[in-house]
N, C-alpha and C positions, 0 to 999 in steps of 0.2 A: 603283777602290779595290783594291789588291793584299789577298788571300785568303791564309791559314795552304796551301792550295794550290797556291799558286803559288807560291811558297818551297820548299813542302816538299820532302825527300827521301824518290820515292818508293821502296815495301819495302824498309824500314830491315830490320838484322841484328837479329832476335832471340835468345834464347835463352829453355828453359823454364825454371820456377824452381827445379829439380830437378839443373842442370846447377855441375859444381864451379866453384868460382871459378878454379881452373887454365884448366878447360877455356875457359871464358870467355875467360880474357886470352888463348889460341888466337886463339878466333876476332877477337876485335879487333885482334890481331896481323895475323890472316891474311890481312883486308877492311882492315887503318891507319884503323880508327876510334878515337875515344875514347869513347865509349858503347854501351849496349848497350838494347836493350826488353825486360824480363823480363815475359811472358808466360805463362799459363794453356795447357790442352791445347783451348781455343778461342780461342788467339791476345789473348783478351781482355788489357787491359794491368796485370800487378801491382806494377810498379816502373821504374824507369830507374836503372841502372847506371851508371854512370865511371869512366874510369883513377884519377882521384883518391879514389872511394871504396873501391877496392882496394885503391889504398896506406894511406888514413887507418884504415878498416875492419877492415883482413885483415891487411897485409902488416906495417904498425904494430905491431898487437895480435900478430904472430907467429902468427896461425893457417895450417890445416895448408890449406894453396889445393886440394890435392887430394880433399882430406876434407870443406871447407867448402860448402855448397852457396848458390848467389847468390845467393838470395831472402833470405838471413841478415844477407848487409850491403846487399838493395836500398833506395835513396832512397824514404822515403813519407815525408807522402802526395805520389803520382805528380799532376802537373798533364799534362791533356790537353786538345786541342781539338778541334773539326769541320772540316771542310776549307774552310766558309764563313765561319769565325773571322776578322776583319780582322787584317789585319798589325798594326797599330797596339793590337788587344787583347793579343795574341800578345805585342808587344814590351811591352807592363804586364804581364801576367802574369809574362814573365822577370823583370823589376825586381820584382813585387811578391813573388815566390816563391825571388826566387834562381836559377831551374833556367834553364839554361843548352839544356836539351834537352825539347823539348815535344811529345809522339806526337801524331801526329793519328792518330782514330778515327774511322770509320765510325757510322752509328747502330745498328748490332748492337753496338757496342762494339769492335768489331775493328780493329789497326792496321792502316791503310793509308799511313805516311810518318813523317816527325820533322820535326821546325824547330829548329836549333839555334841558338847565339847566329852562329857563322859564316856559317847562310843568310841570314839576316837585313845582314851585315854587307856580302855581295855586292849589295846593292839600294841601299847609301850612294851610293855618287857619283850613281847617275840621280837619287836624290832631294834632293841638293843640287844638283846641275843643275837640277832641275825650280823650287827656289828659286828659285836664280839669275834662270831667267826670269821668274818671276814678279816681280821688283821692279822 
């Protein structure tokens, strides 16, 4: 059975929640992500960020992305897993929640990866192959 693990991206890009929304789109610029993991000063997870909520958010509403700091437009509440989370929960959770991006955490709470809907969408074809054979 595939694991939130074995999907994941492992040490996703964080940022603290202290950090402006400018600097933010920096670094997702920097790394061509579309999210980010807003994080505590123990890594702990207090949001998940996206280009889309920057633009619906910040860029929308006109605020000042220099001045703004992330934690003001982050996604809550943050859905997260274990890295022994099945795939198959992982992929409910996204349908039952929306989030399209899922930290996985350690048991201190700490990020160790992400799941996004894309990792997930790299494991299609083996698993209709794996169909296939079965009929």
């Amino acid at each position: 059975m595939l694991k939130a693990s074995d999907v994941m991206v492992p040490n996703p890009i964080k940022v603290r929640g202290d950090t402006t929304v400018y600097e933010s789109i920096k670094v997702m610029e920097r790394y061509n992500i579309a999210s980010l993991i807003v994080v505590d000063e123990l890594d702990r997870v207090l949001g998940v960020v996206t280009a889309k909520d920057i633009v619906i958010k910040a860029v929308a509403k006109n605020l000042d992305l220099k001045l703004t700091k992330i934690i003001d437009i982050v996604s809550r509440p943050v859905t997260v897993v274990e890295p022994e989370t099945s795939l198959k929960d992982v992929i409910m959770l996204m349908i039952g929640t929306g989030h399209g991006h899922i930290p996985v955490v350690n048991k201190a709470g700490r990020v160790i990866g992400i799941v996004t809907i894309d990792d997930v969408l790299k494991f299609i074809p083996e698993l209709l192959e794996l169909a296939e054979i079965k009929k």
